[in-house]
N, C-alpha and C positions, 0 to 999 in steps of 0.2 A: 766027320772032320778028320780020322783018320788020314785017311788020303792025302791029306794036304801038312803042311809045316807047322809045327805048334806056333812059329811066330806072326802066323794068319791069324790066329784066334782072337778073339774079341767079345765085347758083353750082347751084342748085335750080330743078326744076321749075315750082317754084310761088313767085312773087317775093311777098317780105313787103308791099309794098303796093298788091296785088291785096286785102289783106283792108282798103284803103279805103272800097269801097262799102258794103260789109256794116256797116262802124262807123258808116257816112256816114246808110244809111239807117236802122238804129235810134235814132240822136239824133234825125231827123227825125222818126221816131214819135212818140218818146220828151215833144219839147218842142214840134212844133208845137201840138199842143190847147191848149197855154198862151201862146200868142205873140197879140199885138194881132188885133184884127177881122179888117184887111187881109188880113194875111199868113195868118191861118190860113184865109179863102176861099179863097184864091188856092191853098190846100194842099189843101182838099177838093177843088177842081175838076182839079187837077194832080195829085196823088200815083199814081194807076195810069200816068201817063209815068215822073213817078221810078223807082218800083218798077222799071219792067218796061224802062226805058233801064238803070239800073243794073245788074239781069240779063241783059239781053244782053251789056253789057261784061265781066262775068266770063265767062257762057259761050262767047261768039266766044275769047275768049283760051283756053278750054281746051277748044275744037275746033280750032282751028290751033300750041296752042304747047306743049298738055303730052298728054305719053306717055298712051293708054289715056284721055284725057280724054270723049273721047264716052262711054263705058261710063259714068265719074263723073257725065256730066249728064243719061246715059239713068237710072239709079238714082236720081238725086235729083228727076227732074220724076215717074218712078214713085211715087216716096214722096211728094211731093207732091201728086198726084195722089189719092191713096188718103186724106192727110193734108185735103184739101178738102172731097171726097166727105163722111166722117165727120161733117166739121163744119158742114159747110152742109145734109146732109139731116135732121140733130140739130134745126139747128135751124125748117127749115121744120117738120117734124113737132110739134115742141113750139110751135110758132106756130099752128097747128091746135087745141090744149087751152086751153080757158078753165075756169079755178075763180071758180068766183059764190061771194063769202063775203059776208055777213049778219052783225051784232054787233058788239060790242066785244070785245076778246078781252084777257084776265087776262094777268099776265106769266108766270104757269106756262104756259098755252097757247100764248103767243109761244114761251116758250122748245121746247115740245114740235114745234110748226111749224117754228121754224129747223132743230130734228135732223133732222125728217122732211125737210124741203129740203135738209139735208147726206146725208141718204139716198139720196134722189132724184137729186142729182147724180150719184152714179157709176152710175148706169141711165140717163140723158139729157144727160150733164156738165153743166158749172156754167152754159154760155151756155142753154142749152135750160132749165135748172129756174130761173135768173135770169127768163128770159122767159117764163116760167109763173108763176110765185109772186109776184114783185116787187108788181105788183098788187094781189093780193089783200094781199099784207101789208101795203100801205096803208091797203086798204080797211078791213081788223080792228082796226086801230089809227086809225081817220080823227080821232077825237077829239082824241088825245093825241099822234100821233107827232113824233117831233123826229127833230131829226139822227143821234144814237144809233142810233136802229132802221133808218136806212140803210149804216149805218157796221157795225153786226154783221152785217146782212144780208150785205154784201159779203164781210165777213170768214167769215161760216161756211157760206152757200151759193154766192156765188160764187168762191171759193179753195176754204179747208182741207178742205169738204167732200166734194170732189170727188179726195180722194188716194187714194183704195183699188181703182179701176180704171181701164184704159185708155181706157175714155169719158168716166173723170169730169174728165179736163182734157187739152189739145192735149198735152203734151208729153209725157204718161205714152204717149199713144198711139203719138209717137213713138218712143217707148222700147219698146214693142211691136211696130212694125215694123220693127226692129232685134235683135229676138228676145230680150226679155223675155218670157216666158209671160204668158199673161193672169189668171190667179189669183197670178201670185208675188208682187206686192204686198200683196194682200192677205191670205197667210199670213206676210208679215213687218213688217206695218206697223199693223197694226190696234191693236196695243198705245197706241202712239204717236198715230196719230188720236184714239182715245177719250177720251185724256188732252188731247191739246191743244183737240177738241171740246168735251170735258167743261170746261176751266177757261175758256175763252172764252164758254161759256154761263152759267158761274155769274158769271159779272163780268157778263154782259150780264142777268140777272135782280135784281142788285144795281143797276142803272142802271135799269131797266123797273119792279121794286118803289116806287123813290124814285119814281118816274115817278107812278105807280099813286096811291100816297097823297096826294101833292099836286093827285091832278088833279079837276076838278068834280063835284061831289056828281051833277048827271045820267049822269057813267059809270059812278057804281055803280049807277043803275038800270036802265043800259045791258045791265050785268052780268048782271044776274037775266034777260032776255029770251035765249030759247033761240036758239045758233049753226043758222043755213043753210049748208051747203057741197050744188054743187051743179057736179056738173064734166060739161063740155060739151065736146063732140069725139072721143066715146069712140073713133071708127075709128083715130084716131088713136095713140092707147094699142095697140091690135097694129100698128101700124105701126113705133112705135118697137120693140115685141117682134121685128119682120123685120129691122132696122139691127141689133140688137144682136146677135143669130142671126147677117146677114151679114161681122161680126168675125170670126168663125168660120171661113170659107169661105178658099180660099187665094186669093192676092194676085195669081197667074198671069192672063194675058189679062184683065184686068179685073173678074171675075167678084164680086168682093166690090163694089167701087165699082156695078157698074152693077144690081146689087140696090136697095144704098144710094138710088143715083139716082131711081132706078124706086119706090120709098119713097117718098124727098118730089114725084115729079112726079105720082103717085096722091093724096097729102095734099091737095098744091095746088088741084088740080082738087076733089075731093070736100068738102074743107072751106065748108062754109055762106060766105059774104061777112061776115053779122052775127059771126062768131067773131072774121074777121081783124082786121075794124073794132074789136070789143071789145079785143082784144090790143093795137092799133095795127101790125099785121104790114106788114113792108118789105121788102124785100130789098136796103135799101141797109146796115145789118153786115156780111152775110154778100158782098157784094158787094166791101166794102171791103176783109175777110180774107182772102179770096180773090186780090184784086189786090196787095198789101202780103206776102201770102205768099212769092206765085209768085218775087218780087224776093227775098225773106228765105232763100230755100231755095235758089237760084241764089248770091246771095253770100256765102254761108256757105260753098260750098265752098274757097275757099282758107283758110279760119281753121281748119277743120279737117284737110284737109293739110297747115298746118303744125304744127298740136297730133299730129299724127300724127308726122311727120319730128321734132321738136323738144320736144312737150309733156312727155319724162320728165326733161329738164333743170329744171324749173320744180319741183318737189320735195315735190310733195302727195302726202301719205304718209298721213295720218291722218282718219278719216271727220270729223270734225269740220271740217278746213280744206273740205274739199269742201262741208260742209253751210252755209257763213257766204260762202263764194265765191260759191257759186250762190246762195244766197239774194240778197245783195247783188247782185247783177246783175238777179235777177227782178226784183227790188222796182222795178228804173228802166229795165229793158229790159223785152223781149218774153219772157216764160219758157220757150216753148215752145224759140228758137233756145239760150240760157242751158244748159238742160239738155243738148240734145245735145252743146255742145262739151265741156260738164263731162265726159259718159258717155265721149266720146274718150278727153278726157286722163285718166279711169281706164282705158280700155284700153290706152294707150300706156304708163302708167306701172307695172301690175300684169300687164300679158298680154304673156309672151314673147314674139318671133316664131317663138321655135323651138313650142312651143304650139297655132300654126296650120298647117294640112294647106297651107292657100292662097296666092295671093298677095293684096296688096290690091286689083289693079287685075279681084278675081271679083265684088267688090261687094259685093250682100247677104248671099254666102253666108260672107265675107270676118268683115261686121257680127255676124252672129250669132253666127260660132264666138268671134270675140273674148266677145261680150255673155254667152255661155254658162260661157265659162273665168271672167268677171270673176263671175257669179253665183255658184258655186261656189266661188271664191278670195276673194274679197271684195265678202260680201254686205251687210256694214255701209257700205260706199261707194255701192252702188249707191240701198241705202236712205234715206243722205245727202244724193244728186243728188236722186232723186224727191221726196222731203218737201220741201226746199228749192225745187227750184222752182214747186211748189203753194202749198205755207204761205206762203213772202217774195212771193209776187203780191198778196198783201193790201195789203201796206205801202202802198204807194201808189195813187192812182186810176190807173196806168199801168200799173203790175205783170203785170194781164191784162186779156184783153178784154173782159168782162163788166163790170168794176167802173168806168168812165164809162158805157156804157148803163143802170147802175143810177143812176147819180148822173141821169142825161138825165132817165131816164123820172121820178123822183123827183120833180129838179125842175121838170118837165111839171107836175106833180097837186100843185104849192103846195107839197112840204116842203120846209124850209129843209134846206139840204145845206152842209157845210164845204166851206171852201175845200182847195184842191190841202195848201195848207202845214197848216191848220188839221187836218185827216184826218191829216197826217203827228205831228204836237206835238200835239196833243191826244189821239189816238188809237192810231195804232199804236205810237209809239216808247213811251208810259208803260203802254200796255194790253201789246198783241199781243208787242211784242218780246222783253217778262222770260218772256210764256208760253211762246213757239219759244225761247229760248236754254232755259229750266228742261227744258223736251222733250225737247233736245239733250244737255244735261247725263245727265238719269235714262236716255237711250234708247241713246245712241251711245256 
């Protein structure tokens, strides 16, 4: 304890304001994007010091001051690690696929496209079928589109769509490598999806209809000329077939990630230049997730040893508080960290210790058996955490990662796009939020 500041100290392990950094750096997330010119340059070119000064001050404090702490930070840069992997090879590989679309496209059609991109996300998650589709759904709509059609867009491809596997969004996958099976979502949630998919398309075909009728007599002749779809990059398509296979493989020595890896640094290399140029392909996203992570995942561990030591005094008992918690958090933090402390404080709060063979300081095998007993004891909670923090990422353009690169690239190609508050008041609070609370109602 030397080392550190007497006003770290505590009766615990783990001093309650060691969970500073971790609050510190998701406001920083959270509101730099919305802060003056200045300040948010000065945040692009700086934020991987933030991040990654603020992870080492929690990890040096739990290499030198708490019990078993190496274990905790060899398990969470593991998880992190394998947490990267997924999402960074996702997404060079889906930066490899270009869809050429041709026409004007009907609001039936629109709406059939968005399902099939809520499809598609949980085979490529939401960032990888965001950066595949976003485009063309400009393009089918070039006549007519308004703000609406970036506004659903986000809402059903890059969130809600992506709730039924652990690829379709970062923090289900977290939830996977803390041993959730990879099919149990989707034998308990699919009910749930259909319905919230389903009523957020028919409110988005009632906006595109009105759309449709008011708009110039040249798109209905638009109409009559036959659709082109015409998709480029096929290598790519088994590539992502290899990422989703290497899910599969166990987590030991590296052997899942360095498939993964070995993925997109084949894509890279093979993908034509004219794709990437079409795409607009970068690696500064996945650059930025990657560094903004490494910090996220490093300071979250004392928030979750103290939802461990503390979290069953906090009194969530009922899936519904879990599903309006976490939601309310996704919506203005990072979802992917949001989830995991919620899944804690369901294991703190419903999983014995007598229940566990282990102690906590085994780790993984620690995470799993808890995640195992809470599946089986209470599987309306876990289904609570998951939907919530998929669905409440919509709420706002912050909620997840995908939903400012949709608004970027957007307003890249001329569409008007709402503002931060306008997306919240206009859209989600009188759309989205009666659909997830009605969800919550008939489901949980």
């Amino acid at each position: 304890m030397s080392f550190f500041p007497a006003f770290l100290a505590t009766t615990g392990s783990i001093p309650p304001l060691l969970v500073v950094p971790f609050g510190l750096l998701l406001l920083l997330i959270a509101t730099m994007p919305l802060t003056p010119a200045r300040v948010h340059h000065w945040w692009e070119h700086n934020y991987p010091f933030v991040s990654i000064g603020l992870g080492a001050l929690v990890a040096g404090y739990y290499l030198l001051a708490v019990p078993a702490g190496g274990v905790t930070l060899a398990h969470t840069l593991h998880e992190y690690v394998s947490f990267i992997a997924l999402i960074g090879a996702l997404f060079v590989v889906a930066g490899g696929i270009h869809l050429r679309v041709k026409g004007e496209a009907t609001p039936l059609e629109n709406v059939v496209f968005l399902f099939m991109g809520a499809v598609i996300a949980n085979v490529i998650g939401t960032t990888g079928a965001s950066v595949v589709l976003i485009r063309p759904w400009i393009r089918m709509n070039k006549i007519r589109i308004s703000a609406f059609h970036v506004v659903f867009f986000i809402f059903v491809v890059s969130n809600v769509g992506g709730a039924l596997t652990p690829i379709g969004d970062p923090p289900l996958f977290l939830g996977y490598l803390r041993g959730v099976p990879f099919f149990w979502l989707l034998e308990h949630v699919w009910g749930q999806w259909l319905f919230t998919l389903g009523a957020i398309l028919a409110v988005f075909y009632a906006f595109d209809r009105r759309s449709f009728q008011h708009a110039p007599a040249r798109v209905q002749d638009l109409i009559k000329r036959p659709d082109t779809f015409r998709l480029e990059g096929w290598s790519n398509v088994a590539l992502l077939a290899v990422i989703v296979s290497a899910v599969f493989l166990p987590g030991s020595y590296f052997l899942r990630e360095g498939v993964m890896l070995g993925a997109a640094f084949l894509s890279h290399r093979s993908t034509p230049r004219v794709i990437h140029e079409q795409n607009h392909f970068s690696f500064g996203p996945v650059k930025e997730v990657a560094f903004l992570f490494v910090g996220i995942f490093t300071t979250m561990m004392p928030a979750l040893g103290l939802l461990e030591q503390h979290g069953g005094r906090l009194g969530f008992q009922r899936a519904t508080q879990y599903y309006y918690a976490t939601g309310g958090l996704s919506a203005v933090l990072d979802n992917a960290p949001t989830y995991v402390n919620f899944l804690k404080l369901a294991e703190v709060t419903f999983v014995p210790p007598t229940a566990l063979e282990v102690s906590s300081a085994d780790g993984a095998n620690y995470d799993h058996r808890a995640v195992h007993v809470l599946l089986e004891t209470q599987p309306n909670i876990v289904v609570a955490i998951s939907l919530a923090a998929v669905f409440f990422g919509a709420m706002t353009y912050i909620g997840n990662g995908p939903n400012f690169m949709v608004k970027s690239i957007a307003h890249g190609a001329g569409v008007h796009c709402p503002t931060f508050f306008g997306f919240i008041f206009k859209y989600s609070l009188p759309i989205l939020l009666p659909i997830l609370t009605l969800g919550a109602w008939l489901f949980l």
